[in-house]
N, CA, C and O atoms as a Tinker XYZ file with bonds, in Angstrom:
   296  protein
     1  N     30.680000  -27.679000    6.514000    73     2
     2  CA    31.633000  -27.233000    7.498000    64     1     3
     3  C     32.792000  -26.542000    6.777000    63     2     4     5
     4  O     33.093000  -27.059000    5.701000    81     3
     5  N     33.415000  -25.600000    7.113000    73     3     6
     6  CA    34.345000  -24.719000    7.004000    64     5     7
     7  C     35.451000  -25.310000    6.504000    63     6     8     9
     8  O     36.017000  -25.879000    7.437000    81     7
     9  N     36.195000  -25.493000    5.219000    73     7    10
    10  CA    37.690000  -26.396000    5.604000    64     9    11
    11  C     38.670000  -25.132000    5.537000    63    10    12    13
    12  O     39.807000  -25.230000    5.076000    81    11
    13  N     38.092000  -23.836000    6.075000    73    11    14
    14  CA    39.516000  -23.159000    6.040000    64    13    15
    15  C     39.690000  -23.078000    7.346000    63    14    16    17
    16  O     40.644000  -22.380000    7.687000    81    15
    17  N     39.040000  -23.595000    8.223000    73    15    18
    18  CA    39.671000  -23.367000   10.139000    64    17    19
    19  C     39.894000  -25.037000   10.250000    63    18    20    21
    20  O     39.063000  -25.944000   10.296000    81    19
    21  N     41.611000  -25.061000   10.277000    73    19    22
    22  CA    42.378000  -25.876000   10.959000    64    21    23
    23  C     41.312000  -26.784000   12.153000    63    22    24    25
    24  O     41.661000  -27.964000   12.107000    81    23
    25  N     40.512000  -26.651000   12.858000    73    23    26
    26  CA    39.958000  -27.138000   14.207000    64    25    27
    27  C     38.133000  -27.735000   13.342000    63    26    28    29
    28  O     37.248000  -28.204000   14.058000    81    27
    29  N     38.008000  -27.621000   12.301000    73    27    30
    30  CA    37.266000  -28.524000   11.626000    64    29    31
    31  C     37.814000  -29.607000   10.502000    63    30    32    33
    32  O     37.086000  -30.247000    9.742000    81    31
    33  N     38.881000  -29.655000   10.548000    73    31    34
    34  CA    39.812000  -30.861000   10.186000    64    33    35
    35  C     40.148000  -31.862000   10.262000    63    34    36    37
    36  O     41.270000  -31.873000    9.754000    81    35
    37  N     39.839000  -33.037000   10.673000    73    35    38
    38  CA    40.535000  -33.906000   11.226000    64    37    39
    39  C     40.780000  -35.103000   10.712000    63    38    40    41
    40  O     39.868000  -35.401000    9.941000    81    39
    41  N     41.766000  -36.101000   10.800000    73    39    42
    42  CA    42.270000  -37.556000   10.345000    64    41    43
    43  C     41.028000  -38.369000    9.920000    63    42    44    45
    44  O     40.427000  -38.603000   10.968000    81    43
    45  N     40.370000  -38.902000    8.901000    73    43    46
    46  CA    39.208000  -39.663000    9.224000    64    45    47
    47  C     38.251000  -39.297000    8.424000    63    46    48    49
    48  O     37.397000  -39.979000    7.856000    81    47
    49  N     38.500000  -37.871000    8.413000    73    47    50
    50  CA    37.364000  -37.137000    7.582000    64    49    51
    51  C     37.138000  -37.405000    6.268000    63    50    52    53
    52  O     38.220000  -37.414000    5.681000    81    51
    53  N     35.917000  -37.704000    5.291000    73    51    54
    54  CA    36.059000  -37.471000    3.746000    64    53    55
    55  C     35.984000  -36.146000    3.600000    63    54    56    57
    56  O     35.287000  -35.402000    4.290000    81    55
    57  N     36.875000  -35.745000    2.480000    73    55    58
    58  CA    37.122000  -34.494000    2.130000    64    57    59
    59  C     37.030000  -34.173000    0.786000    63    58    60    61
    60  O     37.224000  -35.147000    0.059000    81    59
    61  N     36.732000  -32.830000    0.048000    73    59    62
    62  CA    36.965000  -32.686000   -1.479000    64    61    63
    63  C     37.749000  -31.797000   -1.705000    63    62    64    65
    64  O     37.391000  -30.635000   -1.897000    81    63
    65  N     38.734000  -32.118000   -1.717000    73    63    66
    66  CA    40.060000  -30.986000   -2.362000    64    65    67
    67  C     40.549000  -30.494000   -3.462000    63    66    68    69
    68  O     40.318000  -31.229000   -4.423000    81    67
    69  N     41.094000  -29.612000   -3.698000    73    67    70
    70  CA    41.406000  -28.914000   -4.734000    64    69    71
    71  C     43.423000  -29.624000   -4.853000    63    70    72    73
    72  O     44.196000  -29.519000   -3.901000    81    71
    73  N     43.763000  -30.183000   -6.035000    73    71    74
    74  CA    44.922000  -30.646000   -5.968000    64    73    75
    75  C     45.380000  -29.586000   -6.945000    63    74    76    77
    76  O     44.690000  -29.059000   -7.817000    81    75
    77  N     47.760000  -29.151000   -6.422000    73    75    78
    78  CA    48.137000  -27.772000   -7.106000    64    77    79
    79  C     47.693000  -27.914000   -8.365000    63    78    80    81
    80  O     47.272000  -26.921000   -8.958000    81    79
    81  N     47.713000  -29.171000   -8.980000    73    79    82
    82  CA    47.554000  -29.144000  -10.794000    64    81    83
    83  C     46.170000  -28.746000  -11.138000    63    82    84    85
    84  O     45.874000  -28.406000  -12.284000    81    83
    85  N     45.096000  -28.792000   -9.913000    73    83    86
    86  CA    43.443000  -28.506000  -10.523000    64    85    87
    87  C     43.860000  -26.997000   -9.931000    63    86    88    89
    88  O     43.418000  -26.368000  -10.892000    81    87
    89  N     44.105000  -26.517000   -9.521000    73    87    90
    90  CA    43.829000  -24.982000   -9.162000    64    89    91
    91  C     43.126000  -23.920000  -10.170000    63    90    92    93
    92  O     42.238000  -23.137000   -9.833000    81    91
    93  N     43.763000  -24.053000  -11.644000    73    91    94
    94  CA    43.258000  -23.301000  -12.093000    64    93    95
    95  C     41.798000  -23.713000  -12.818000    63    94    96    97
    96  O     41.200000  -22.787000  -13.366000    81    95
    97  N     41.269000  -24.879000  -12.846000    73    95    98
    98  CA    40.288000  -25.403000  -12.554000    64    97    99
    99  C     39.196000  -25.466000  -12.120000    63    98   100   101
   100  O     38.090000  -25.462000  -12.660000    81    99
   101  N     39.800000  -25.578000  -10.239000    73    99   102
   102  CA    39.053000  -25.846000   -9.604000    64   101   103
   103  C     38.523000  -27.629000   -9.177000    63   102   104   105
   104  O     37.811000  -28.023000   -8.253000    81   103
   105  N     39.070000  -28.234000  -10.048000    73   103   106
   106  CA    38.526000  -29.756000  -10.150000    64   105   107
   107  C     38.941000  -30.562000   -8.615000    63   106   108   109
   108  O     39.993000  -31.120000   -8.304000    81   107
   109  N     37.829000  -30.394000   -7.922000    73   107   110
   110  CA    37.822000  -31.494000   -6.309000    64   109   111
   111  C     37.893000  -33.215000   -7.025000    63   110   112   113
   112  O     37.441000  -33.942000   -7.910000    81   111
   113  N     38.930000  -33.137000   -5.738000    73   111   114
   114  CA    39.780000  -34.593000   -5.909000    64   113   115
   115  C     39.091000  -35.149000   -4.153000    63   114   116   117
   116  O     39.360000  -34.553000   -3.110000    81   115
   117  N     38.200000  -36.390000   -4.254000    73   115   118
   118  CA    37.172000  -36.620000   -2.661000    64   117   119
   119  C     38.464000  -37.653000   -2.049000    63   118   120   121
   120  O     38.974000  -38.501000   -2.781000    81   119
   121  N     38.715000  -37.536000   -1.226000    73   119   122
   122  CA    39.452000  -38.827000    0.140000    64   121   123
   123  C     39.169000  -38.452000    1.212000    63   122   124   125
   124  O     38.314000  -37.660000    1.609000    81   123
   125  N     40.386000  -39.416000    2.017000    73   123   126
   126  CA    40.255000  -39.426000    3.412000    64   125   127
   127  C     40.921000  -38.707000    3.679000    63   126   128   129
   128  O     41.826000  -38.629000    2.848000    81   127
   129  N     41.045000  -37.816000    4.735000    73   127   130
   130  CA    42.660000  -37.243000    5.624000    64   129   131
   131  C     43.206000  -38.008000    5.852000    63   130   132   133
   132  O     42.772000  -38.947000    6.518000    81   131
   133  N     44.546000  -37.929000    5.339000    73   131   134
   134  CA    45.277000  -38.928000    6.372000    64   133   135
   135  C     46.219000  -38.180000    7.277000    63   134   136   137
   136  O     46.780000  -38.768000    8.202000    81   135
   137  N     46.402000  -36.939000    7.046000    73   135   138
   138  CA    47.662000  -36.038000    7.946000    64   137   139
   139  C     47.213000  -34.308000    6.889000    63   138   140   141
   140  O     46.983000  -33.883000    5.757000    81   139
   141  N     47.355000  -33.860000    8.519000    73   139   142
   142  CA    47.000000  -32.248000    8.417000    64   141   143
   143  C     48.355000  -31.600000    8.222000    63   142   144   145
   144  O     49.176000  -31.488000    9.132000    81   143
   145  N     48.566000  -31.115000    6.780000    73   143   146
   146  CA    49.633000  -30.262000    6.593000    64   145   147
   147  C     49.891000  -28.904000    7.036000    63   146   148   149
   148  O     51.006000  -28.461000    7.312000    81   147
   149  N     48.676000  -28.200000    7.094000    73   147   150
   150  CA    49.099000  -26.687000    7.232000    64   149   151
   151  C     48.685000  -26.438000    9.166000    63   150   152   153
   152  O     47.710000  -26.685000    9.875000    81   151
   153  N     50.125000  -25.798000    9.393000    73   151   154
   154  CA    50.034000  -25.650000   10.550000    64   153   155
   155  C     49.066000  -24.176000   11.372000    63   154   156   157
   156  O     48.454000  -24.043000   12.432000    81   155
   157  N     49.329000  -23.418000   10.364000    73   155   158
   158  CA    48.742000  -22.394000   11.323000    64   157   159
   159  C     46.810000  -22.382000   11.575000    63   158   160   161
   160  O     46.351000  -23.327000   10.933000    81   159
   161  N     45.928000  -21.760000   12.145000    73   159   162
   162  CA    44.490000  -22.332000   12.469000    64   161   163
   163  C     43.783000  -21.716000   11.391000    63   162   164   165
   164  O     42.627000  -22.121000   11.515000    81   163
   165  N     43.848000  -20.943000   10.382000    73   163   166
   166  CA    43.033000  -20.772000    9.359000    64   165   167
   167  C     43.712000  -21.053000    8.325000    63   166   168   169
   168  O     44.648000  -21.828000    8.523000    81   167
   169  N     43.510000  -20.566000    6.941000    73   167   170
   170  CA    43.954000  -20.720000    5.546000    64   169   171
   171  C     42.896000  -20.300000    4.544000    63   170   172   173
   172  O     42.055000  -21.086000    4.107000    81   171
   173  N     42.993000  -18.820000    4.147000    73   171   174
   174  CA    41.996000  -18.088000    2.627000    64   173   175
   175  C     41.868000  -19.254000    1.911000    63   174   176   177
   176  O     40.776000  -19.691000    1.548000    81   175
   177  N     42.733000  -19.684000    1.728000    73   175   178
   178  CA    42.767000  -21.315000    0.279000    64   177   179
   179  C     42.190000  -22.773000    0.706000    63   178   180   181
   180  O     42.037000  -23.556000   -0.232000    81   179
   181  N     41.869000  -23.210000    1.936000    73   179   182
   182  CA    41.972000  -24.235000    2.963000    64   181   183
   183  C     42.589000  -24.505000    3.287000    63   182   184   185
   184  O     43.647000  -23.949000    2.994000    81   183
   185  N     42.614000  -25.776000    4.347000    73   183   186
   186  CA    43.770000  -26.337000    4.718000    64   185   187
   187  C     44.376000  -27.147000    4.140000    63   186   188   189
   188  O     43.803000  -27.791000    3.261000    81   187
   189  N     45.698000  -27.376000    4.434000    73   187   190
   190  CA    46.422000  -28.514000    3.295000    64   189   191
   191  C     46.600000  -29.593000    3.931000    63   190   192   193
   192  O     47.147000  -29.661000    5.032000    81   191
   193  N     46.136000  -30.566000    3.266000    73   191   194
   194  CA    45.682000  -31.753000    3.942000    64   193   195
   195  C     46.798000  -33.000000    3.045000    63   194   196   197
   196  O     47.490000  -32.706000    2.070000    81   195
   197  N     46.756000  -33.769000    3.401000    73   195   198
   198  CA    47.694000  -35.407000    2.776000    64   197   199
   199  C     46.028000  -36.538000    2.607000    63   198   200   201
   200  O     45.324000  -36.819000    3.577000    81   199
   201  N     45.817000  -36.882000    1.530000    73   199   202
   202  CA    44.816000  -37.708000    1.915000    64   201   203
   203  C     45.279000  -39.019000    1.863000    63   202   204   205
   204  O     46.453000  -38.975000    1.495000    81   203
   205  N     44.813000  -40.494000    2.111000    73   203   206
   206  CA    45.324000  -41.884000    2.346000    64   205   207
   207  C     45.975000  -42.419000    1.078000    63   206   208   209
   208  O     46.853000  -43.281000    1.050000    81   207
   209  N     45.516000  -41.893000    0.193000    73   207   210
   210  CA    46.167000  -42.282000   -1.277000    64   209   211
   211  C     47.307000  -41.531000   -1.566000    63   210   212   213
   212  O     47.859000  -41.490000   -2.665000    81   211
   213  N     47.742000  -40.771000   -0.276000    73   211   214
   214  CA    49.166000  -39.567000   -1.101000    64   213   215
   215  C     48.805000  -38.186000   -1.870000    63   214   216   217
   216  O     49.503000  -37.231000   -2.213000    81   215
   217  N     47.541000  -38.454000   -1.987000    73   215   218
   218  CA    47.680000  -36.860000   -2.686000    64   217   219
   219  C     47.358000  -35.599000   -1.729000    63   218   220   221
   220  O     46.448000  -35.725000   -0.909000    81   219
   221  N     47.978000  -34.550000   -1.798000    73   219   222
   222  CA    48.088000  -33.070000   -1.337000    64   221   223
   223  C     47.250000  -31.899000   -2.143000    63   222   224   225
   224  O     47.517000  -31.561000   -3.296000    81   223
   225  N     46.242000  -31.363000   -1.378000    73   223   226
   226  CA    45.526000  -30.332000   -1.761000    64   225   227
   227  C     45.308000  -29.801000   -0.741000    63   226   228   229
   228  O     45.688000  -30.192000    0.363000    81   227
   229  N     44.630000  -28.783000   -0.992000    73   227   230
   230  CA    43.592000  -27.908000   -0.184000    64   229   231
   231  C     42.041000  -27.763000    0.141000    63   230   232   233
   232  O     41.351000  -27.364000   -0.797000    81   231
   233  N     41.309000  -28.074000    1.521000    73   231   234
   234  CA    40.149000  -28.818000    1.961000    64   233   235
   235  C     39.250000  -27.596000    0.770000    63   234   236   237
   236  O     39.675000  -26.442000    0.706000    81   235
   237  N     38.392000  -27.903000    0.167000    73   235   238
   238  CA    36.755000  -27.186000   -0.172000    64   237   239
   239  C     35.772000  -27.697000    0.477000    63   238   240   241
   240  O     34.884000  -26.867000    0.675000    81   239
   241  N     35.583000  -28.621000    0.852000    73   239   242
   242  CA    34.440000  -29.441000    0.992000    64   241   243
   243  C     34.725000  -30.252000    2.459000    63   242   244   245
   244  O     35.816000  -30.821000    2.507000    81   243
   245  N     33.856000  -30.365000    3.662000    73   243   246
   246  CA    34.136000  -31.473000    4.403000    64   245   247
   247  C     32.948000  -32.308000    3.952000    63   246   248   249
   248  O     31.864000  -31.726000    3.996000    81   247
   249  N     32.957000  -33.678000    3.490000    73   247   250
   250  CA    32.029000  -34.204000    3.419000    64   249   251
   251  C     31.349000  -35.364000    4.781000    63   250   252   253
   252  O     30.126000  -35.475000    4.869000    81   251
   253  N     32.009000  -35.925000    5.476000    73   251   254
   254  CA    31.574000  -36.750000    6.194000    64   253   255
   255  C     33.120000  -37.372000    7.569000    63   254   256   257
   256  O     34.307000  -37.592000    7.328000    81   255
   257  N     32.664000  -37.426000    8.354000    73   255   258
   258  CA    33.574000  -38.023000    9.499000    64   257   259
   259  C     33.497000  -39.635000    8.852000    63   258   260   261
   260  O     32.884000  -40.081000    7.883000    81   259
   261  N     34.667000  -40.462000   10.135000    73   259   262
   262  CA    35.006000  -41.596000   10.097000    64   261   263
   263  C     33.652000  -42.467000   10.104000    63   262   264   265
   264  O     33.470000  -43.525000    9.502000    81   263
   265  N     33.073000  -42.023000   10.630000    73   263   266
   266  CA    31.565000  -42.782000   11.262000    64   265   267
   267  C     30.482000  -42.505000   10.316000    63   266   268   269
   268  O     29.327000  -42.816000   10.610000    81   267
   269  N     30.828000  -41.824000    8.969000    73   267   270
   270  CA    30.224000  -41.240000    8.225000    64   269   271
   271  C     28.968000  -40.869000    8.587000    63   270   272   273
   272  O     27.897000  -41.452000    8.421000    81   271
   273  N     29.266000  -39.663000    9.182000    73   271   274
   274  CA    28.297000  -38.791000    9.464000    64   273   275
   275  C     28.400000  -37.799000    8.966000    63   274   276   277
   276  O     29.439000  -37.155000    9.114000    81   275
   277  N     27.152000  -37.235000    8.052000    73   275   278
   278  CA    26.923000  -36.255000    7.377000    64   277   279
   279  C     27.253000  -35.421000    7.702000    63   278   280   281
   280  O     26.635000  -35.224000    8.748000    81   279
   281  N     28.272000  -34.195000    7.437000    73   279   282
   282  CA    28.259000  -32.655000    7.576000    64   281   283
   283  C     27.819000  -31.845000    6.659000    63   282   284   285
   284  O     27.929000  -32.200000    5.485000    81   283
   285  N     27.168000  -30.459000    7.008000    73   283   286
   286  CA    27.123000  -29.206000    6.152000    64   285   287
   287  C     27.797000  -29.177000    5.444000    63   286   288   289
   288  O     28.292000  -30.300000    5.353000    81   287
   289  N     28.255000  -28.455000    4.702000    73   287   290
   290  CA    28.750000  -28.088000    4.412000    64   289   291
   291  C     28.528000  -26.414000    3.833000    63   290   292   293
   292  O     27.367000  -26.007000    3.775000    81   291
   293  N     29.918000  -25.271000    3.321000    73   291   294
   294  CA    29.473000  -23.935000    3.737000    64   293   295
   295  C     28.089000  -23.792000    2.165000    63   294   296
   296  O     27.394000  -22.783000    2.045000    81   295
């Protein structure tokens, strides 16, 4: 699933993000959402997400809902 459209996002989700210090990297950091940072409905970079442990990146990867259910991914 897409993590650059805002409306495949949500609280609950496992996610693999890109944190500012991996950028040049690339190195995905996996959690939960815990709060959707970027307000507007897309993002070239993903969305910026808060995961349950505090850390801030940008979505690459949706891996699975609350109910862990498998998603695509792109």
């Amino acid at each position: 699933m897409n993590g650059n459209l805002r409306s495949n996002v949500k609280p609950g989700l496992t996610v693999d993000i890109v944190l500012k210090k991996d950028q040049a990297t690339g190195r995905l950091t996996r959690g939960i959402v815990k709060d959707i940072l970027t307000n507007s409905p897309n993002h070239p970079h993903g969305i910026k997400v808060r995961l349950q442990d505090g850390q801030v990146g940008r979505v690459k990867t949706i891996i699975a809902d609350s109910n862990n259910e498998i998603r695509t991914t792109e």
